[in-house]
C-alpha positions in Angstrom: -44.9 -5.0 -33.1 -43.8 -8.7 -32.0 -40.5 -7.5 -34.3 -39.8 -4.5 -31.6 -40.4 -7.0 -29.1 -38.3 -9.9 -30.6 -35.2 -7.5 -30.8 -35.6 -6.0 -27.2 -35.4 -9.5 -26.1 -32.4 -10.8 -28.2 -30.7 -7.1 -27.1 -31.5 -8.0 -23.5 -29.6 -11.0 -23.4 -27.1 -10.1 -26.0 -25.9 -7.5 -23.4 -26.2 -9.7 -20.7 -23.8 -12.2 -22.2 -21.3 -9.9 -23.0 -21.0 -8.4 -19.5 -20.5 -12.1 -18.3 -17.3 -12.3 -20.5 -13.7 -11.6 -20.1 -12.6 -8.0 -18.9 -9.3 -7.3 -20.2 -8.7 -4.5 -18.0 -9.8 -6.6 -15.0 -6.2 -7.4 -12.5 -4.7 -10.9 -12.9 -6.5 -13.4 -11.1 -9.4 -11.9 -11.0 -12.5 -13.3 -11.6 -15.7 -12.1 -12.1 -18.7 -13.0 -9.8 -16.4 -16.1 -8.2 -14.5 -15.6 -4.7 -11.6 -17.5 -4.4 -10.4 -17.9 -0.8 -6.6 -16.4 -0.4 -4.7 -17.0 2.8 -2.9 -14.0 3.7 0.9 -14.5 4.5 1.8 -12.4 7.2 5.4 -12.2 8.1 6.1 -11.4 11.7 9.9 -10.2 12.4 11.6 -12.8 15.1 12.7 -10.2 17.8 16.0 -11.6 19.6 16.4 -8.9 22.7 19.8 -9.7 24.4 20.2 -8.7 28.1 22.7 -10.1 29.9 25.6 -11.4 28.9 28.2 -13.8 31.3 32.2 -14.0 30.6 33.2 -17.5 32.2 36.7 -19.4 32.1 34.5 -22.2 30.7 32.6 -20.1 27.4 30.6 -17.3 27.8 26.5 -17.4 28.2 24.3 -14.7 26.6 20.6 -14.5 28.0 18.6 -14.1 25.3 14.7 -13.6 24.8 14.7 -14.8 28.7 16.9 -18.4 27.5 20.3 -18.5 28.3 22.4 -19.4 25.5 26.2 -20.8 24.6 28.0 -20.8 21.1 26.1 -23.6 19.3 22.7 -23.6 20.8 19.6 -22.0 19.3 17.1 -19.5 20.1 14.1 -19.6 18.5 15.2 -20.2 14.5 18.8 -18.9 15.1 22.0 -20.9 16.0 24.6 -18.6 18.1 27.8 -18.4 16.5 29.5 -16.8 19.0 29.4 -14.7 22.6 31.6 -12.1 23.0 31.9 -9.6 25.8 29.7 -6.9 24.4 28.3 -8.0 22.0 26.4 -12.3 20.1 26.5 -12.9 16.8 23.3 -15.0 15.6 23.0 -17.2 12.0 18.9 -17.3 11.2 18.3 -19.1 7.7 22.4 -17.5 6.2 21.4 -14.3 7.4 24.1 -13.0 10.5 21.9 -11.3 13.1 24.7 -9.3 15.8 23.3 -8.3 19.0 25.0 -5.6 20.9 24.6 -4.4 24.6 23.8 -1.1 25.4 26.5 0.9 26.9 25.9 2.9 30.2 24.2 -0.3 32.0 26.1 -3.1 33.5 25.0 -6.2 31.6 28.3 -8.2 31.9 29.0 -10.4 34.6 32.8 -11.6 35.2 33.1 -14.6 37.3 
């Protein structure tokens, strides 16, 4: 009888040990029974909406995200290359950005 009961007991923990130990199936970084804090990167899109934009003797002026803007100045994390009549071409991080008007509303201002 105490033999029944010795193995139950060394079975009991036996198979308690083993479920403590590595999982190869388990996902990489993953670990069992510990919670590791992960910050979540969320990337949020920079929206650049261009409304207006003003041809001037002197260099033309886009309004952009409500900030009026000349070649060389930023908005936001972009530098303006350049203002054109219809349309401003942006540089964020290498990456060209070109904003365009829409036709059929009267967005350009001569002066």
């Amino acid at each position: 009888m105490k033999l029944i009961i010795v193995l139950c007991i060394v079975c009991f923990f036996t198979s308690h040990t083993w479920s403590n130990q590595f999982d190869p199936m388990a996902p990489p970084g993953f670990a069992k029974g510990v919670k590791k804090s992960q910050k979540k990167t969320v990337k949020t899109r920079t929206r650049y909406i261009l409304s207006q934009i003003m041809v001037r003797p002197n260099g033309n002026q886009a309004m952009i995200n409500d900030e009026i803007v000349t070649t060389g100045s930023y908005v936001k994390s972009a530098r303006v290359v350049k203002v054109e009549p219809n349309k401003v071409v942006l540089d964020q991080s290498g990456k060209r950005i070109v904003l365009v008007l829409e036709y059929g509303v009267p967005k350009v201002r001569h002066e």
